[in-house]
N, CA, C and O atoms as a Tripos MOL2 file, in Angstrom:
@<TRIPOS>MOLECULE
protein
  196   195    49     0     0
PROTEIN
NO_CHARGES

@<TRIPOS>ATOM
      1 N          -6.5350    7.4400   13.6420 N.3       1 UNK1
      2 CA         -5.8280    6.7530   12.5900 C.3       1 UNK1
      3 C          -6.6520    6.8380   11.3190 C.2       1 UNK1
      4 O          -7.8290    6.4790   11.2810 O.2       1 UNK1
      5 N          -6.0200    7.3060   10.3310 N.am      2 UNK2
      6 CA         -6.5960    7.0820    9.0340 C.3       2 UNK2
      7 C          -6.4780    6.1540    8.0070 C.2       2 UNK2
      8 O          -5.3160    6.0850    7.6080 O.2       2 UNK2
      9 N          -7.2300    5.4340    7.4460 N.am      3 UNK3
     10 CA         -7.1850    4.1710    6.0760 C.3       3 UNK3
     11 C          -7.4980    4.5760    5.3430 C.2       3 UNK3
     12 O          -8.6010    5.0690    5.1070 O.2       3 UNK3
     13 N          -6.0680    4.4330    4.3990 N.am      4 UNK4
     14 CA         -7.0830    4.7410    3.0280 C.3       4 UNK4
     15 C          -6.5500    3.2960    2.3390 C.2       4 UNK4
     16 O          -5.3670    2.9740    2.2250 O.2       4 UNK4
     17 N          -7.8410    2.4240    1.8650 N.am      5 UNK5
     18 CA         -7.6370    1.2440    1.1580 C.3       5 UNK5
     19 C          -7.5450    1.7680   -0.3690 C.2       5 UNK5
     20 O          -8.2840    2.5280   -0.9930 O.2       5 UNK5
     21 N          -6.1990    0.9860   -0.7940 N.am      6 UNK6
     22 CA         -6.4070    1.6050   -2.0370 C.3       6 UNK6
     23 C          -6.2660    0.1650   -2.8650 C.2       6 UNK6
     24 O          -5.9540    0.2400   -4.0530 O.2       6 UNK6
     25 N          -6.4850   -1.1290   -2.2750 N.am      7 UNK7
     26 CA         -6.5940   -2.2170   -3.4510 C.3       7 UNK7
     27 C          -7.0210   -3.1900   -2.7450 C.2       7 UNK7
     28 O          -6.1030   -3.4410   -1.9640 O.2       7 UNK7
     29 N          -7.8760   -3.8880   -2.5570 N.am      8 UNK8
     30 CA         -8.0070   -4.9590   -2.3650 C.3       8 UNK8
     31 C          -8.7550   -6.6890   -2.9520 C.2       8 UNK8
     32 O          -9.8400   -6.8500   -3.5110 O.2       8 UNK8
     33 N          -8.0300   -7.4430   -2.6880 N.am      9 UNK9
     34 CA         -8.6460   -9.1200   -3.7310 C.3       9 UNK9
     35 C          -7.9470   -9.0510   -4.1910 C.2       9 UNK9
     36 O          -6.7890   -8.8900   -3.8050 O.2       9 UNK9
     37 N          -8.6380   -9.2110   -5.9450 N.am     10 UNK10
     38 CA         -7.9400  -10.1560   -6.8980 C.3      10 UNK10
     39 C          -6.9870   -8.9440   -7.5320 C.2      10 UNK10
     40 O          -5.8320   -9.2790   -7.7920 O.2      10 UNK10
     41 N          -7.3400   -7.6750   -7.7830 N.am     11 UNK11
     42 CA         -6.2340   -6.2100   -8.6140 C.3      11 UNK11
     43 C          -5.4330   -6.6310   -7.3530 C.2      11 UNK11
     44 O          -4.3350   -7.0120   -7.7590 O.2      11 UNK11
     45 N          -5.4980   -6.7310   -6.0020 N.am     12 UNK12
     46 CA         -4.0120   -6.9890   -4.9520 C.3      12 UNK12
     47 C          -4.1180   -5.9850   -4.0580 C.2      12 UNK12
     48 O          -4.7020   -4.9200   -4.2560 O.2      12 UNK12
     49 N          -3.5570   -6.3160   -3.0780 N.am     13 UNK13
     50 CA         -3.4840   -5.4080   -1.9970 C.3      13 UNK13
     51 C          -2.8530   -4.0380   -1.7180 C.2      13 UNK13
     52 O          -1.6490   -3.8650   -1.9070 O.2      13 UNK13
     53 N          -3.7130   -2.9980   -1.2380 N.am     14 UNK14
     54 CA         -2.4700   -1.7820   -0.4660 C.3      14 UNK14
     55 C          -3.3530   -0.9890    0.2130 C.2      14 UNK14
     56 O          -4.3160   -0.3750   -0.2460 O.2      14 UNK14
     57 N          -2.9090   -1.0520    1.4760 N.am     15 UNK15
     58 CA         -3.5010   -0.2780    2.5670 C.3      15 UNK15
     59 C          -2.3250    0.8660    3.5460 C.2      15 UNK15
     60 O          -1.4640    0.7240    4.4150 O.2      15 UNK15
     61 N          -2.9970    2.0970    2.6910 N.am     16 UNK16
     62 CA         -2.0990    3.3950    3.5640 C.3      16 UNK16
     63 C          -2.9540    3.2530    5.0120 C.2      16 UNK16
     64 O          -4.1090    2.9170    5.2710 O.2      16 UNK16
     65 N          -1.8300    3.6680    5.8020 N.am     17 UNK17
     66 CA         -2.4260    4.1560    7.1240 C.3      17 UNK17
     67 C          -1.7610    5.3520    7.8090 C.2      17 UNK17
     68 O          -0.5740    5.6330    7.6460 O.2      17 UNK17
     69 N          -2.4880    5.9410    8.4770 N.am     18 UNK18
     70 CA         -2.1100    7.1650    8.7300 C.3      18 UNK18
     71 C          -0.7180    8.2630    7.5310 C.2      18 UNK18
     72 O           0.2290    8.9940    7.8220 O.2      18 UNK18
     73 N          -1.1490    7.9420    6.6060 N.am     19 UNK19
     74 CA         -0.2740    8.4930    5.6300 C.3      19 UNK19
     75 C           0.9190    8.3630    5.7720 C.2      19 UNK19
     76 O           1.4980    9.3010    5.2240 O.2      19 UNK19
     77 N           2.0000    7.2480    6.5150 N.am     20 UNK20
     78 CA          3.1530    6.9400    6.4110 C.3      20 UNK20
     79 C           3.2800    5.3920    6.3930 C.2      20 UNK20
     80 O           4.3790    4.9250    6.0940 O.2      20 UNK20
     81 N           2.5100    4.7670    6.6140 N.am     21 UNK21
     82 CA          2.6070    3.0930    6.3720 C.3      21 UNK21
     83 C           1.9580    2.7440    5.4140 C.2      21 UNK21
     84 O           1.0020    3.3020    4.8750 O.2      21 UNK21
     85 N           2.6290    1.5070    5.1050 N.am     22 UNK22
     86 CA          1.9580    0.9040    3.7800 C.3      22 UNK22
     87 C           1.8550   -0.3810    3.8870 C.2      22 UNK22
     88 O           2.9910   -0.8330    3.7440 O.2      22 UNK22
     89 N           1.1980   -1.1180    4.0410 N.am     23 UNK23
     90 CA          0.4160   -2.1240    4.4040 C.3      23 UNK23
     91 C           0.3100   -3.2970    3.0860 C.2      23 UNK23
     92 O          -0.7770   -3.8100    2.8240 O.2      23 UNK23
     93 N           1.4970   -3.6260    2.3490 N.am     24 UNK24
     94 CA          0.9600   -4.5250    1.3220 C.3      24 UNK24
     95 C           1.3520   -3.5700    0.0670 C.2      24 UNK24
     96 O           0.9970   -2.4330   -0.2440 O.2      24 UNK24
     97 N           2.1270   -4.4010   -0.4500 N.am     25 UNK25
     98 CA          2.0630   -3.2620   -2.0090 C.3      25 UNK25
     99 C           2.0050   -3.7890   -3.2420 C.2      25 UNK25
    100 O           2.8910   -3.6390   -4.0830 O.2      25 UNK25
    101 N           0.7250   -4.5750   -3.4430 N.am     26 UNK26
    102 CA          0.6020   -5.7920   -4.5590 C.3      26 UNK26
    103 C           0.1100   -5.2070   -5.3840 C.2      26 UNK26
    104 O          -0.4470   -5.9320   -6.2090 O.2      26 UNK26
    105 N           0.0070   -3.5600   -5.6740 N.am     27 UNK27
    106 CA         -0.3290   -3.0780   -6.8170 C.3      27 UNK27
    107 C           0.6060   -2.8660   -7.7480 C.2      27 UNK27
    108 O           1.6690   -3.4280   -7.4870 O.2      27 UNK27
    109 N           0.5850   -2.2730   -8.7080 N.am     28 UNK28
    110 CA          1.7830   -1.3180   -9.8330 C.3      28 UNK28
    111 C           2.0700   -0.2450   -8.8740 C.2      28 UNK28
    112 O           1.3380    0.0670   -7.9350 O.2      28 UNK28
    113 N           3.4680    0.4280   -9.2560 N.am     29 UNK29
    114 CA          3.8580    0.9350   -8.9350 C.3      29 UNK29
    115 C           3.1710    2.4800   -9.0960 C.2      29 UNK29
    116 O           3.1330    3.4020   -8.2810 O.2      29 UNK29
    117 N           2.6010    2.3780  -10.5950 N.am     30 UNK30
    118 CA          1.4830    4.1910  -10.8340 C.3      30 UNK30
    119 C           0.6330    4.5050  -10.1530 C.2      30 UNK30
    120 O           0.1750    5.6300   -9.9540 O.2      30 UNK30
    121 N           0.2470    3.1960   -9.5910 N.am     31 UNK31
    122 CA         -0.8150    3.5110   -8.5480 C.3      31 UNK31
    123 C          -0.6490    4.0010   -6.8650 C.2      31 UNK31
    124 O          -1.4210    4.5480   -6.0780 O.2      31 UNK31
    125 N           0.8520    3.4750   -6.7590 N.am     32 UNK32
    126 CA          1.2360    4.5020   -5.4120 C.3      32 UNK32
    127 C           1.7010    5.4470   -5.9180 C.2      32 UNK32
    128 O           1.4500    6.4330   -5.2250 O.2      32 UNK32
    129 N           2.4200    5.7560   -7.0240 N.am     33 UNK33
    130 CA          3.0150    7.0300   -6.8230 C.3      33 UNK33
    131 C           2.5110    8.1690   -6.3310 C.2      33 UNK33
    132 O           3.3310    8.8450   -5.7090 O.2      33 UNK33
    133 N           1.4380    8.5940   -6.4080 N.am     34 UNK34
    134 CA          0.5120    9.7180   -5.7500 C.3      34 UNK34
    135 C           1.1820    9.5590   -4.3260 C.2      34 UNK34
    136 O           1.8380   10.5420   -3.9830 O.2      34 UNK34
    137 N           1.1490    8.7470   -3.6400 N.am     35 UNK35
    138 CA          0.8680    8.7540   -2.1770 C.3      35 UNK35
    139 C           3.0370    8.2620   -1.7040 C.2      35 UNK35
    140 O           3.5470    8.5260   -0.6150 O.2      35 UNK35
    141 N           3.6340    7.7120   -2.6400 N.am     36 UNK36
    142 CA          4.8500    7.0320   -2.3970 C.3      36 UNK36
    143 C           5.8360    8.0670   -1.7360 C.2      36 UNK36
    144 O           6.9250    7.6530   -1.3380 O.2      36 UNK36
    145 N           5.5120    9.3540   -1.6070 N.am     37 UNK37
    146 CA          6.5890   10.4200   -1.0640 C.3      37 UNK37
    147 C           5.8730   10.5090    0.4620 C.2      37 UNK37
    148 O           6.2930   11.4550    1.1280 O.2      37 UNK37
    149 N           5.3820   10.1000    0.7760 N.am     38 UNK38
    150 CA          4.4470   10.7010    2.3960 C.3      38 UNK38
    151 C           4.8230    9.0370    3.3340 C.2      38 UNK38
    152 O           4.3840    8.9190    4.4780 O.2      38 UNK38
    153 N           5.4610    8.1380    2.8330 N.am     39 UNK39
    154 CA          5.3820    6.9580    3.3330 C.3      39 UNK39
    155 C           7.0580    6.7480    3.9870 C.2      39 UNK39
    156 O           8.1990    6.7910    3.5260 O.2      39 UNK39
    157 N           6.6000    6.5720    4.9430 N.am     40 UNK40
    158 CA          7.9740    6.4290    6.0950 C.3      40 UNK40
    159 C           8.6610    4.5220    6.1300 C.2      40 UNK40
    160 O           9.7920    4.1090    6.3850 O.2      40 UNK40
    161 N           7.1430    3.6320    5.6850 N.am     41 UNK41
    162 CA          6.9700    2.2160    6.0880 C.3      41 UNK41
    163 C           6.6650    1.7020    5.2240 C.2      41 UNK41
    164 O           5.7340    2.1930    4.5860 O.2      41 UNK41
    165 N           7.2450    0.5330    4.7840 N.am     42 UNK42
    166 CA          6.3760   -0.6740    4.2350 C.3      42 UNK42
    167 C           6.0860   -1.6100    4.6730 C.2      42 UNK42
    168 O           6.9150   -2.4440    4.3090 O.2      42 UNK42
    169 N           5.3170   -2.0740    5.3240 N.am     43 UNK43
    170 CA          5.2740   -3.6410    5.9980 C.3      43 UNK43
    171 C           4.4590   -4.8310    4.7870 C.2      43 UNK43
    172 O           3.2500   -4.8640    4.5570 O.2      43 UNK43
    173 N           5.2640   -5.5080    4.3070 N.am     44 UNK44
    174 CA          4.8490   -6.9830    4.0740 C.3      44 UNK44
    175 C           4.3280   -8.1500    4.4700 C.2      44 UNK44
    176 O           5.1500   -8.9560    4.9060 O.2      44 UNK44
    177 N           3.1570   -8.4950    4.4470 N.am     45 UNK45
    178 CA          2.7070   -9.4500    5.2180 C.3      45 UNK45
    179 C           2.8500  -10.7100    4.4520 C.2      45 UNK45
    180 O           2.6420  -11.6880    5.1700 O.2      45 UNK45
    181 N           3.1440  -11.0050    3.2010 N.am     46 UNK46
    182 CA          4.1090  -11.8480    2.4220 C.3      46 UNK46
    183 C           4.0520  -11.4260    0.9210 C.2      46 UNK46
    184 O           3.5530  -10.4000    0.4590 O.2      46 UNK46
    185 N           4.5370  -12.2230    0.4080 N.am     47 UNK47
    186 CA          5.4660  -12.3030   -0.8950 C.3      47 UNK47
    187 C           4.0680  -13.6390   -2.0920 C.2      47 UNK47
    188 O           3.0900  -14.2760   -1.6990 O.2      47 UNK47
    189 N           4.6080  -13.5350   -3.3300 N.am     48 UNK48
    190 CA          4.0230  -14.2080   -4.2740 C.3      48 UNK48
    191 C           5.1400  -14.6150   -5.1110 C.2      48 UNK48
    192 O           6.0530  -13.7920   -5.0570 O.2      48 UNK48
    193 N           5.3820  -15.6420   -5.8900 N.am     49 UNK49
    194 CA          6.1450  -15.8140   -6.8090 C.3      49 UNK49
    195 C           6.6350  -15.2140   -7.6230 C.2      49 UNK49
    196 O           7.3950  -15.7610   -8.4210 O.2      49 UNK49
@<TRIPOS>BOND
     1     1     2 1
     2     2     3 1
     3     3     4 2
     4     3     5 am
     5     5     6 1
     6     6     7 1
     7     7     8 2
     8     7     9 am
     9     9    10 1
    10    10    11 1
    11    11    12 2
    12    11    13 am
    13    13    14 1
    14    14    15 1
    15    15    16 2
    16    15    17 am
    17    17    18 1
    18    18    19 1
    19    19    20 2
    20    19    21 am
    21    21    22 1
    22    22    23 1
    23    23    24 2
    24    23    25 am
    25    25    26 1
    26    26    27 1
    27    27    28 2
    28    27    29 am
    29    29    30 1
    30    30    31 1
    31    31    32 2
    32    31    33 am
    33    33    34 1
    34    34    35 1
    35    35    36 2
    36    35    37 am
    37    37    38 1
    38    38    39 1
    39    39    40 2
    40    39    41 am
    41    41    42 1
    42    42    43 1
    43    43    44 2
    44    43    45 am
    45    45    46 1
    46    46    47 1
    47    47    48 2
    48    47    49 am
    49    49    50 1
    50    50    51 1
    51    51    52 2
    52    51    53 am
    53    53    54 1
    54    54    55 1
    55    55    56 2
    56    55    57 am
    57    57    58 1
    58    58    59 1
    59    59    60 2
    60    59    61 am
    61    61    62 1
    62    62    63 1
    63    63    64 2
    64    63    65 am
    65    65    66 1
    66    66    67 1
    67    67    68 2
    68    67    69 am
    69    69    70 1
    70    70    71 1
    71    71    72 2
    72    71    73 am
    73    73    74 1
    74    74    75 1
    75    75    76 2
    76    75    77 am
    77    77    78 1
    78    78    79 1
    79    79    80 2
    80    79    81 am
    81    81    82 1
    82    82    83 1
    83    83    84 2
    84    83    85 am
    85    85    86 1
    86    86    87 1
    87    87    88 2
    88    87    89 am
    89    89    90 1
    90    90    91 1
    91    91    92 2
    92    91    93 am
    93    93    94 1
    94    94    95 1
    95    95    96 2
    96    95    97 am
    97    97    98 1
    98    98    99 1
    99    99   100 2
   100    99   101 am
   101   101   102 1
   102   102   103 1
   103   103   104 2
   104   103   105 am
   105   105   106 1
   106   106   107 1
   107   107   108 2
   108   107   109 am
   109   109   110 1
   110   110   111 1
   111   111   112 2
   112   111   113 am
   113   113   114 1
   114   114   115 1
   115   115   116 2
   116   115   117 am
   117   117   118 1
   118   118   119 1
   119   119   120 2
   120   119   121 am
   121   121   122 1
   122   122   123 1
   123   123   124 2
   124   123   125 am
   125   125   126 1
   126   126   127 1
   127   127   128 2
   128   127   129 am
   129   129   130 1
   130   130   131 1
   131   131   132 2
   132   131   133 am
   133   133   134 1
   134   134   135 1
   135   135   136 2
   136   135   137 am
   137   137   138 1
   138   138   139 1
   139   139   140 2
   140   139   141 am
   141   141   142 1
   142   142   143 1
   143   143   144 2
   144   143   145 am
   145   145   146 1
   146   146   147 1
   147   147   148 2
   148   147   149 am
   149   149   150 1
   150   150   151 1
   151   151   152 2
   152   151   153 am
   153   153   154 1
   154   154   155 1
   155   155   156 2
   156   155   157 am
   157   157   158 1
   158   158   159 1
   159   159   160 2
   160   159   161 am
   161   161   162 1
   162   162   163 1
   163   163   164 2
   164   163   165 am
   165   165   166 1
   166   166   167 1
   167   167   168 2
   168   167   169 am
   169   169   170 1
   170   170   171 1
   171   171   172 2
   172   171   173 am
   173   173   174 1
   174   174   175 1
   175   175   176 2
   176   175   177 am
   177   177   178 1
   178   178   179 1
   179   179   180 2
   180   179   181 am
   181   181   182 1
   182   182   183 1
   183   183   184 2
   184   183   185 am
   185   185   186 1
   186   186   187 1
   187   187   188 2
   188   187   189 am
   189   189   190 1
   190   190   191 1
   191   191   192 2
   192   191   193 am
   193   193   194 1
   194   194   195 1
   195   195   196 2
@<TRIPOS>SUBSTRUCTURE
     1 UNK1         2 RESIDUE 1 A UNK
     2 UNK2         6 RESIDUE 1 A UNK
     3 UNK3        10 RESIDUE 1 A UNK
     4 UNK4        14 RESIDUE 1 A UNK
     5 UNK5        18 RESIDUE 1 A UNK
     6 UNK6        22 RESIDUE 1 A UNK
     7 UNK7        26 RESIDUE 1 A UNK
     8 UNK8        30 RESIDUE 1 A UNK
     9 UNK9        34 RESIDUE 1 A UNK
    10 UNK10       38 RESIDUE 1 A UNK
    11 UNK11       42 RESIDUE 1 A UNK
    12 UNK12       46 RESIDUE 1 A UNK
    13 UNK13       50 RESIDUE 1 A UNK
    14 UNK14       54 RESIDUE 1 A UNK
    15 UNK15       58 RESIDUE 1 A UNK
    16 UNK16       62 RESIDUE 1 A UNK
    17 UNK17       66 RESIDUE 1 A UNK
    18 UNK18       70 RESIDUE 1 A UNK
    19 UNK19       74 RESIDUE 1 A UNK
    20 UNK20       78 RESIDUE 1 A UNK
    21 UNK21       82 RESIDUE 1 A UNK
    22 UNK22       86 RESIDUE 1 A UNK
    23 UNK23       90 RESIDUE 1 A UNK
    24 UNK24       94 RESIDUE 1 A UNK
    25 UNK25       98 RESIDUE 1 A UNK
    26 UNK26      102 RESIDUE 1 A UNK
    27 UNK27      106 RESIDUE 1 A UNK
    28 UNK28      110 RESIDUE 1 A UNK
    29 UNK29      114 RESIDUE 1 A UNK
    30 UNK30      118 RESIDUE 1 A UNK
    31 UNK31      122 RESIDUE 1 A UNK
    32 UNK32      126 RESIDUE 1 A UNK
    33 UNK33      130 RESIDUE 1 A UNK
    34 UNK34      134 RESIDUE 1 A UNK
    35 UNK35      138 RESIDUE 1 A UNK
    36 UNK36      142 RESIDUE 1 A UNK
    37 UNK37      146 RESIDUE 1 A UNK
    38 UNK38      150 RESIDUE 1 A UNK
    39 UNK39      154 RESIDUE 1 A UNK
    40 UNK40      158 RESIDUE 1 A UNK
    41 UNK41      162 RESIDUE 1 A UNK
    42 UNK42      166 RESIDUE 1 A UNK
    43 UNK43      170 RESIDUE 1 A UNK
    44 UNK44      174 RESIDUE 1 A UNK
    45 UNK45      178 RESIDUE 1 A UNK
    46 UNK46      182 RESIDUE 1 A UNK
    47 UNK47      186 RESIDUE 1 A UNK
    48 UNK48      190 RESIDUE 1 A UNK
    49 UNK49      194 RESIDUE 1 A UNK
């Protein structure tokens, strides 16, 4: 299995895994785009106001 952490704390969360899940997507959106075509999943582990 591969991780690639690409945010974590206070900038917000997002953790790729094995290059089709996405683990949290509390970043901007420019910052997945690189990786947003290879992703099969999003899982949310919650929400913010």
């Amino acid at each position: 299995m591969t991780c690639n952490i690409i945010a974590t704390g206070s900038k917000g969360n997002a953790i790729q895994l094995d290059h089709r899940l996405l683990l949290d997507c509390g970043v901007p959106f420019k910052v997945l785009q690189p990786i947003f075509m290879e992703l099969n999943l999003v899982l949310l582990t919650h929400r913010h106001g």
